[in-house]
Backbone as numpy.savetxt, mean C-alpha at the origin, in Angstrom:
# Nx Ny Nz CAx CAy CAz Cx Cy Cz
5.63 -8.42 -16.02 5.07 -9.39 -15.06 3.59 -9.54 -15.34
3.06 -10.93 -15.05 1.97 -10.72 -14.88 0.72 -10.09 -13.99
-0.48 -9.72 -14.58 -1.60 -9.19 -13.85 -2.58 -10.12 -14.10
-3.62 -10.40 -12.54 -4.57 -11.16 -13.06 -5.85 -10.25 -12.18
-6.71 -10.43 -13.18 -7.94 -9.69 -13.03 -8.83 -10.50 -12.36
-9.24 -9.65 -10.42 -10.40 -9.97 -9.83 -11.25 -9.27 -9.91
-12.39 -9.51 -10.51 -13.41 -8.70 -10.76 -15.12 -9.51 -9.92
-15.93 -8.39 -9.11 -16.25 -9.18 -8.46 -17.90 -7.95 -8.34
-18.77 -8.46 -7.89 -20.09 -7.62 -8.40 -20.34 -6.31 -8.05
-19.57 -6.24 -7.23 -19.81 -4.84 -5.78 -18.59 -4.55 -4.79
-18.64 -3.45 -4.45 -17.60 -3.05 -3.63 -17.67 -4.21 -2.36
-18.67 -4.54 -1.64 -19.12 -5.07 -0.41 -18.51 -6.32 -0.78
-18.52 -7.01 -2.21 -18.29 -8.68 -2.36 -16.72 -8.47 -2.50
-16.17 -7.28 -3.01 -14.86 -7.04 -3.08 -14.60 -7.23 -1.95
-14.53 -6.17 -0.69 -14.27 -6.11 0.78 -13.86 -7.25 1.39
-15.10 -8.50 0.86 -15.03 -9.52 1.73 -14.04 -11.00 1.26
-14.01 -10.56 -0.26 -13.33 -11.63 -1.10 -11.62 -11.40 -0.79
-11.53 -10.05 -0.61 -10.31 -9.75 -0.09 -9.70 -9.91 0.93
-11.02 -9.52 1.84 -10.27 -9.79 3.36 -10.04 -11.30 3.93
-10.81 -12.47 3.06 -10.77 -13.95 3.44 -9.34 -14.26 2.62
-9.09 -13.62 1.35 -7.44 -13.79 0.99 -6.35 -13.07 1.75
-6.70 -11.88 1.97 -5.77 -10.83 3.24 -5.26 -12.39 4.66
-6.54 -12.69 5.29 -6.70 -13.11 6.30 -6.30 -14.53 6.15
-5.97 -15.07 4.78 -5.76 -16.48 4.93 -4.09 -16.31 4.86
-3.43 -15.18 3.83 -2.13 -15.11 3.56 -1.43 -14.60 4.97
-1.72 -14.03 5.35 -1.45 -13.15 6.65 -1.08 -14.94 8.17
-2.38 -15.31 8.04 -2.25 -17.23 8.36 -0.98 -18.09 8.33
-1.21 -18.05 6.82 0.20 -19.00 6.38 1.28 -18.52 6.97
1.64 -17.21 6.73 3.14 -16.73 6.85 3.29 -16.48 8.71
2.25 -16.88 9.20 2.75 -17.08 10.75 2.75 -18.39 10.67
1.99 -19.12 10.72 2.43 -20.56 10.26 3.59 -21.08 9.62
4.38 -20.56 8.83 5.58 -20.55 8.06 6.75 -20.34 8.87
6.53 -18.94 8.91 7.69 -17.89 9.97 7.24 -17.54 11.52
6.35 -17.68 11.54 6.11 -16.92 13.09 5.25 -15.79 13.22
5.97 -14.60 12.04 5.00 -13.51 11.86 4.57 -13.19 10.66
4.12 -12.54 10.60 3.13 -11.74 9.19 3.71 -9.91 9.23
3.70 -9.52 7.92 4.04 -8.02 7.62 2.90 -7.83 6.20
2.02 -6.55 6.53 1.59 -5.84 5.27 1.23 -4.31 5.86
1.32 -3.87 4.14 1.72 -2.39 3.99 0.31 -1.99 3.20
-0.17 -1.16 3.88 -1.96 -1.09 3.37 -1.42 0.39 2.36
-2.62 1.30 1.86 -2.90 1.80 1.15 -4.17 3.02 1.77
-3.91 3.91 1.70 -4.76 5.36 2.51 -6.08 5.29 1.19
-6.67 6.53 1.27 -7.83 6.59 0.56 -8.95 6.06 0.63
-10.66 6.95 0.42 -11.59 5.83 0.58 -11.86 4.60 0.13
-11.54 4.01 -0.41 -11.45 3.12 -1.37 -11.00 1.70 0.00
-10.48 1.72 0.68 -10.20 0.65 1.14 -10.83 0.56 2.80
-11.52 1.55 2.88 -12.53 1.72 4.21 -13.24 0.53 4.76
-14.22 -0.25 3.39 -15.08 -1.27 3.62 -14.26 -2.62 4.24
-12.76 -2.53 2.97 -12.08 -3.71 3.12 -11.45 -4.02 4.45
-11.32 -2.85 4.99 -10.10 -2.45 6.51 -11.48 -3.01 7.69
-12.68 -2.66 7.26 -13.65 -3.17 8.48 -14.11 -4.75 8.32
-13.70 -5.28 7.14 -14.04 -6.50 6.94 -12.85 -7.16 7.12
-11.87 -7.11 7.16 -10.34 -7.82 7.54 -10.13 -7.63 9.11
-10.82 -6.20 10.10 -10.26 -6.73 11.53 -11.74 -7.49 11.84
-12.45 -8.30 11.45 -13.69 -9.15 11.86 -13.07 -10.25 11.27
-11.96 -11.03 10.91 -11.35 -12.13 10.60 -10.58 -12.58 11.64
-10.54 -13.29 11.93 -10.31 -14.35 13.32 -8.68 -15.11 12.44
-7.39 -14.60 13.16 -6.71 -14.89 13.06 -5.71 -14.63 14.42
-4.29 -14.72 14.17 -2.88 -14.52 15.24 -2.92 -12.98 15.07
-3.96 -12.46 15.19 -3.51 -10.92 14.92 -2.26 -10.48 15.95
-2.22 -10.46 17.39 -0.41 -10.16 18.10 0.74 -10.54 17.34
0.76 -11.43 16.07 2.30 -12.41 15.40 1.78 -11.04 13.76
1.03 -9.92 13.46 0.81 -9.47 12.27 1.60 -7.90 12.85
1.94 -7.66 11.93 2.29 -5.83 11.89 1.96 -5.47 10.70
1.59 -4.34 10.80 0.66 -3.14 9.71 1.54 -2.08 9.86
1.73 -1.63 8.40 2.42 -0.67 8.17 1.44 0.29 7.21
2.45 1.47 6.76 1.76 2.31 5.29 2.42 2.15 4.24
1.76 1.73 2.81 2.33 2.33 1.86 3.46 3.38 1.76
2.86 4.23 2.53 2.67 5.52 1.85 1.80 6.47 2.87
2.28 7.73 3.28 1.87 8.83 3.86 2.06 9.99 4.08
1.39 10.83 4.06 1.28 12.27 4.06 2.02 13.11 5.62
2.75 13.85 5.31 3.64 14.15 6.17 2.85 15.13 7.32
1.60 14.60 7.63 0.74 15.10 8.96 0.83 14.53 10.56
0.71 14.96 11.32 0.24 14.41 12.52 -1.20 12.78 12.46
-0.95 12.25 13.22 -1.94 11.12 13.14 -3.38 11.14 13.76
-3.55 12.80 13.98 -5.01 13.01 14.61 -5.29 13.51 13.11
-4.36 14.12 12.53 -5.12 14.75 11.16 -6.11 14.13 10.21
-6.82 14.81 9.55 -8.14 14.37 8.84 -7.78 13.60 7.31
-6.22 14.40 6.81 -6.00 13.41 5.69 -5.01 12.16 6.47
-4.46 12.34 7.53 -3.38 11.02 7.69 -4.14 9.60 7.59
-3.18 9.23 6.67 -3.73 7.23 6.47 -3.38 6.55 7.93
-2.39 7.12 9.04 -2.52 6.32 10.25 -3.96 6.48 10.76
-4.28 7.81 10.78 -5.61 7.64 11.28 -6.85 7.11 10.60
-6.96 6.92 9.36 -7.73 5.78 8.58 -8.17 4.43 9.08
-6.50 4.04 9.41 -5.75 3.11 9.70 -6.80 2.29 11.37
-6.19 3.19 12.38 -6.64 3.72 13.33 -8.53 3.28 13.33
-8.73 3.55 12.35 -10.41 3.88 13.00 -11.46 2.84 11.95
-10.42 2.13 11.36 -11.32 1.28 10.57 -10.27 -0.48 10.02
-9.13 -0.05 10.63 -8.63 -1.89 10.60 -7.94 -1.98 11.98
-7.26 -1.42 12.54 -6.59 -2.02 14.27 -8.13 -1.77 15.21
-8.71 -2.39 14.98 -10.07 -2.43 16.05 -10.72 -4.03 15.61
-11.82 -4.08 16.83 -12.04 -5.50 16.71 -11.55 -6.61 17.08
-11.48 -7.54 15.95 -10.03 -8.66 16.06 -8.78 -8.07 15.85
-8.59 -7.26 15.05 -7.17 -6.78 15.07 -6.52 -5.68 15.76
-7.19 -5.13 16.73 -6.52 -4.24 17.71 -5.52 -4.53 18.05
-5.43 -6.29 18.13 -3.75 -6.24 18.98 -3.08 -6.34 17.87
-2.88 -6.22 16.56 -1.79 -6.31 15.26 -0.79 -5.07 16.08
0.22 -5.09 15.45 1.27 -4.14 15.68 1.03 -3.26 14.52
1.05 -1.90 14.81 1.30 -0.80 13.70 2.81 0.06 13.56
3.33 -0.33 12.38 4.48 0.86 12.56 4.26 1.81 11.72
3.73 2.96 12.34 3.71 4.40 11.26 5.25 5.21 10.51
4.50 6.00 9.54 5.57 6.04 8.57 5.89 7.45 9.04
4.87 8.50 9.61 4.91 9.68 10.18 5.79 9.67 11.97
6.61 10.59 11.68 7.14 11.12 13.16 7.35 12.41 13.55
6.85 12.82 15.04 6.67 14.07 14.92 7.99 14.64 14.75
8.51 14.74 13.76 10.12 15.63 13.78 10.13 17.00 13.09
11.78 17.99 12.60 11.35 18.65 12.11 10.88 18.69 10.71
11.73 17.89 10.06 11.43 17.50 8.58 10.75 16.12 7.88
10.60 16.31 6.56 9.80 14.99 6.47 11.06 14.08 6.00
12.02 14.70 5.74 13.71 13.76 5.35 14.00 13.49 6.31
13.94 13.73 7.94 14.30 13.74 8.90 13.16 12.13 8.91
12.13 12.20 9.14 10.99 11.13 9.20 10.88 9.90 8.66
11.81 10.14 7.27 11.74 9.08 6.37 12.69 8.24 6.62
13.82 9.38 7.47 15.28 8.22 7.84 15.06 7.67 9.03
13.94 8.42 10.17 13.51 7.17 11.19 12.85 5.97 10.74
11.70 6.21 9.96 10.49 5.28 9.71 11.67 4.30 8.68
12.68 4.44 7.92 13.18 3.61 7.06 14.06 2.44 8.00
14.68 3.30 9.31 15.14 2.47 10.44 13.99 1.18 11.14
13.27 2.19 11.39 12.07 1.58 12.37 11.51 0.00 11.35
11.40 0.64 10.00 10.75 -0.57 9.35 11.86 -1.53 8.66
13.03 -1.29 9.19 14.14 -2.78 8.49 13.82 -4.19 9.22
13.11 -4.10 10.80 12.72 -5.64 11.47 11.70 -5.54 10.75
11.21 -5.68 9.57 10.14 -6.37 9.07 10.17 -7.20 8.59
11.59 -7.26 8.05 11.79 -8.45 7.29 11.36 -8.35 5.71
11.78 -9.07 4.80 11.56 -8.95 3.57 11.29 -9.96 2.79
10.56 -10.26 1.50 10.00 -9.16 1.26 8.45 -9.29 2.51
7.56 -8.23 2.11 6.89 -7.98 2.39 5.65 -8.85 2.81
4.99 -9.80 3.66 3.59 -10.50 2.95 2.85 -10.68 2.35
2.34 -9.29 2.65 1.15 -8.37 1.62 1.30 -6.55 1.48
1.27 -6.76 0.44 1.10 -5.17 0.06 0.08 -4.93 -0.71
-1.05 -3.93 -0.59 -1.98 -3.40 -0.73 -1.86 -2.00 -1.11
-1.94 -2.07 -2.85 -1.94 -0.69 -3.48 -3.38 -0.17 -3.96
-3.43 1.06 -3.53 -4.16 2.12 -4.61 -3.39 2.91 -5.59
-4.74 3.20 -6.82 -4.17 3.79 -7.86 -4.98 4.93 -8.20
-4.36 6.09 -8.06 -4.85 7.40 -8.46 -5.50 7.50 -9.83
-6.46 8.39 -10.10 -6.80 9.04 -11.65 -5.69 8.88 -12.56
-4.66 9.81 -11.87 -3.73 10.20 -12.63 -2.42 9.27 -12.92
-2.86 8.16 -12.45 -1.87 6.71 -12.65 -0.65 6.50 -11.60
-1.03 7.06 -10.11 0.03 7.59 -9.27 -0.45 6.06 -8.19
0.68 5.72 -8.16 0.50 4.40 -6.92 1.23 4.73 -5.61
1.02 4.21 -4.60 1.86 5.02 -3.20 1.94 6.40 -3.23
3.26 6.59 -3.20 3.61 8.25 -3.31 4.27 8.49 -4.97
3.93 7.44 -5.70 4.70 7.56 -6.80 4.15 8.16 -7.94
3.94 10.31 -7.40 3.13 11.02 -8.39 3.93 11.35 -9.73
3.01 11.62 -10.89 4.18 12.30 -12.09 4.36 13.18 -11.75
5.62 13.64 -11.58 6.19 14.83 -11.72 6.31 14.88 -10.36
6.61 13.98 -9.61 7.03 14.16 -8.11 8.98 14.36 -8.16
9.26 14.81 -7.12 10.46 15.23 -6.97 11.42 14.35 -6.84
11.04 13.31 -6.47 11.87 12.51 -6.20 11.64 10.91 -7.00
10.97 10.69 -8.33 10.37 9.87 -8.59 10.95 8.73 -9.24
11.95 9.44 -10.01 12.86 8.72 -10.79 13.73 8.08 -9.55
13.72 8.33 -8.63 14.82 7.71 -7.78 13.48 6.74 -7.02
12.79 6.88 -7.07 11.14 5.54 -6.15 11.47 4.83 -6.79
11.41 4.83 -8.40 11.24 3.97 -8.91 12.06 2.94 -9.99
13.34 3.62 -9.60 14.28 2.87 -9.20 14.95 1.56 -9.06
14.55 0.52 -9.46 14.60 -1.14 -8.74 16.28 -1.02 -7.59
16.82 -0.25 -8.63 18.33 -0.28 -7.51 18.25 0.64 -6.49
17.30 1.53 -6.23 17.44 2.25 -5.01 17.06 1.61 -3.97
17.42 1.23 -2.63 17.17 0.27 -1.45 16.11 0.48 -1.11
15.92 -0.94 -0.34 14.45 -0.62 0.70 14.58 0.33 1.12
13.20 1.08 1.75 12.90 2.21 2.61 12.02 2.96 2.15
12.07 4.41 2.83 11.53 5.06 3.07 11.57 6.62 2.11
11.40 6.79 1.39 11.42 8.27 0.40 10.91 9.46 1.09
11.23 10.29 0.44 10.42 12.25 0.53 9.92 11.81 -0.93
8.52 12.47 -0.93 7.60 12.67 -2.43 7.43 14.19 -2.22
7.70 15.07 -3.19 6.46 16.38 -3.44 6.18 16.35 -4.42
4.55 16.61 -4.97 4.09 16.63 -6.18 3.02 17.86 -6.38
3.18 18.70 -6.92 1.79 19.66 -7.42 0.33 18.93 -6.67
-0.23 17.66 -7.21 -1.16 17.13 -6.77 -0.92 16.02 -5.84
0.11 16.18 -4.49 0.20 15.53 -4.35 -0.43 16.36 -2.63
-0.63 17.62 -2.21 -0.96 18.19 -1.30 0.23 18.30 -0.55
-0.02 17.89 0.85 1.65 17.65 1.65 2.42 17.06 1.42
4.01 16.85 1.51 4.79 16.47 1.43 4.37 14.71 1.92
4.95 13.87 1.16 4.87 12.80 1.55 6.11 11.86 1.90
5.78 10.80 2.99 6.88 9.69 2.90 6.11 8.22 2.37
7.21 7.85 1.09 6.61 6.34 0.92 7.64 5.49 0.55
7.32 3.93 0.80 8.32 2.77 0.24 8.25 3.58 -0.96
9.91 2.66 -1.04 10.42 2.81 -2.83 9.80 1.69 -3.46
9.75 1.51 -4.57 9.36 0.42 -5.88 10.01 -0.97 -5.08
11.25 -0.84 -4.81 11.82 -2.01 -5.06 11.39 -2.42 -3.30
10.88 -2.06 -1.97 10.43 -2.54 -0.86 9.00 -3.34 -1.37
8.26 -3.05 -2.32 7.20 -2.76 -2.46 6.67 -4.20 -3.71
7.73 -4.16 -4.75 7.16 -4.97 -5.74 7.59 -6.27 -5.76
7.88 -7.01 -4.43 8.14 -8.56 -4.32 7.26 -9.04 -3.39
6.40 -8.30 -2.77 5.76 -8.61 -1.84 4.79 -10.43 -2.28
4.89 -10.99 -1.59 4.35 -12.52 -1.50 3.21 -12.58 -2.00
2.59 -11.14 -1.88 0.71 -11.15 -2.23 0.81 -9.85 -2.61
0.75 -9.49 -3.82 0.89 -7.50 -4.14 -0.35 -7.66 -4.60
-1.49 -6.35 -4.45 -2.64 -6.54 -4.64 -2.57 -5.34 -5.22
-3.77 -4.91 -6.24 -4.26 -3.28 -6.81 -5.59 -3.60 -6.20
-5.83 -2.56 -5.66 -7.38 -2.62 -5.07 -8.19 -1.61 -6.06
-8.90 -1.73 -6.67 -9.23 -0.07 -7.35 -10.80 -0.80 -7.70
-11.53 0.70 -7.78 -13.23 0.02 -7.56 -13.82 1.19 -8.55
-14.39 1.10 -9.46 -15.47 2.33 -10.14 -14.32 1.88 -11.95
-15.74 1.98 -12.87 -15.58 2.04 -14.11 -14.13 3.61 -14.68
-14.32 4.62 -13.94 -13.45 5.49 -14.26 -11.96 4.62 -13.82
-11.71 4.53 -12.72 -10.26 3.33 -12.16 -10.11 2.24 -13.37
-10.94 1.58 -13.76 -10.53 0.38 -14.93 -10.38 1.27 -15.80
-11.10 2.49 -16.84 -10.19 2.81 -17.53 -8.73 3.64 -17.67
-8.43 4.05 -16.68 -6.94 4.45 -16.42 -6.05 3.26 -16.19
-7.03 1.93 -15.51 -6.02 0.88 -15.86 -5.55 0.42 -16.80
-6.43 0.47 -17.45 -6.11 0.30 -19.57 -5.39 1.10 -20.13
-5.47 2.27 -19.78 -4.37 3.05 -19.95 -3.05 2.93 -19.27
-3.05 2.43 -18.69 -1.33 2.26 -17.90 -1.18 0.79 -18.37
-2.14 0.28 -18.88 -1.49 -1.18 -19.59 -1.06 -1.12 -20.95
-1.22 -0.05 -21.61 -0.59 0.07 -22.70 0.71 0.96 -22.83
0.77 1.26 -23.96 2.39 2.02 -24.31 2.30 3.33 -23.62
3.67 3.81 -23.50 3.83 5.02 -22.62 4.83 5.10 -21.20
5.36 6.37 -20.92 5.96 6.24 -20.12 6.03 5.45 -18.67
7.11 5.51 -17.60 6.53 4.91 -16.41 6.58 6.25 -15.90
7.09 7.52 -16.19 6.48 8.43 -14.75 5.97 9.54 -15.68
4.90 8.98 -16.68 3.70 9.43 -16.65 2.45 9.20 -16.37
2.54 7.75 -16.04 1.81 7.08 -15.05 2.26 6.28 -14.15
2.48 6.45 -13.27 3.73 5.20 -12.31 2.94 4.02 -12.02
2.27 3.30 -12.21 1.48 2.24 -11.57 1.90 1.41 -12.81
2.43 2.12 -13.99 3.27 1.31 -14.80 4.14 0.37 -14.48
4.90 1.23 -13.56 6.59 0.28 -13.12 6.14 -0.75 -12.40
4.54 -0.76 -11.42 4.45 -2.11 -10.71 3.54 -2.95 -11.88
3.01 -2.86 -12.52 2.46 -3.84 -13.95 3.58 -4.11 -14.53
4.63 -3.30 -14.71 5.54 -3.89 -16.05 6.65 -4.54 -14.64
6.96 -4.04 -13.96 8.61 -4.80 -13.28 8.21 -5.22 -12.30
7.03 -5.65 -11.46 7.11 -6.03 -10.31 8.01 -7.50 -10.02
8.29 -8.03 -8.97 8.47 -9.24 -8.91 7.59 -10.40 -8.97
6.24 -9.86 -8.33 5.78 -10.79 -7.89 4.43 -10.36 -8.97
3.29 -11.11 -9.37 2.38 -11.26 -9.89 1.44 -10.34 -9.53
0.23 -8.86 -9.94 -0.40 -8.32 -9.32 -1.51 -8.61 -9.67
-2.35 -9.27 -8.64 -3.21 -9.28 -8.13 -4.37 -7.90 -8.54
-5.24 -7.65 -9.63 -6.35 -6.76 -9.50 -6.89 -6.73 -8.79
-8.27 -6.60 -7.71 -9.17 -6.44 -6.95 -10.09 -5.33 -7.79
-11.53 -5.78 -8.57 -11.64 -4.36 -9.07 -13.27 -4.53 -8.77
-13.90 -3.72 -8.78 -15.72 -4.05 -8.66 -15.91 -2.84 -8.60
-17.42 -2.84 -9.78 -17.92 -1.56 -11.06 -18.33 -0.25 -9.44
């Protein structure tokens, strides 16, 4: 599939170039359908963009926000992406968006993944927008090398939903969409910012496995066209 490269002077011109495309696509598809669905992305890296998208003046009550991808913590915790989530895009204009988290307090995180995979089938498909980060180590969502469950993420025939990830570097146990919830989305974006991120992108654009770098399988099979977002 194709990739097209946004490259833009600064993190700050990134933030904002994004959030007027976030905020216009998010538009249409209530205009279209009624509602809007996107699936953001944890990590610092998307901090600036999350405070510059709830200061966009849209139907935020007709939008729901979901995760990628998350770490099998409580949502007060210091690594959970709900609380990211929480404290730097549902505020503002977008307080009233709907959030469906991927974390539940249960006993297991297999137990979690088969609520949150329930909870997130009214979303409808595919997706609006999905909003990826990409690790050092070429890991997108929860889709680490050498995660436990990886060959089955990434997958195109494994169904929508919800996965278990464990990876060496992956810290806690995680729940994330599979490949195939993930790579038709209407607007699939890579957000990634710093000269070290472009060259691991070059590296996952050339030859080599997909789960030795997984951000492969969404460059080489996605459905839909990805979108770079990148600034030095």
């Amino acid at each position: 599939m194709t990739a097209n490269m946004n490259a833009f002077a600064n993190g700050a011109e990134l933030a904002d170039k994004l959030a007027d495309k976030v905020a216009e696509t998010l538009s249409a598809a209530i205009a279209a359908r009624g509602s809007a669905s996107i699936a953001v992305s944890g990590g610092s890296t998307p901090k600036a963009f999350f405070k510059a998208l709830s200061s966009r003046s849209l139907d935020w009550g007709k939008v729901t926000i979901t995760l990628v991808d998350e770490r099998f913590v409580p949502p007060d915790n210091s690594r959970s992406n709900h609380l990211l989530v929480n404290e730097n895009l549902l505020k503002d204009k977008a307080a009233s968006a709907k959030f469906l988290p991927l974390y539940q307090a249960v006993a297991s995180v297999e137990e979690a993944a088969a609520i949150a995979t329930e909870e997130t089938k009214g979303l409808g498909h595919p997706f609006d927008i999905v909003i990826l980060g990409m690790g050092n180590d070429g890991h997108t969502a929860s889709f680490f090398p050498g995660g436990n469950n990886l060959a089955t993420a990434l997958d195109p025939n494994t169904p929508r939903g919800i996965m278990t990830m464990e990876a060496q570097d992956a810290g806690e146990p995680r729940l994330t969409f599979t490949f195939s919830s993930l790579q038709d989305a209407r607007l699939l974006v890579l957000h990634i910012e710093g000269e070290g991120k472009k060259d691991v992108l070059a590296k996952a654009e050339g030859q080599g496995d997909e789960a030795e770098m997984p951000i492969r399988a969404v460059l080489r099979r996605a459905a839909s066209p990805v979108e770079i977002y990148w600034a030095p």
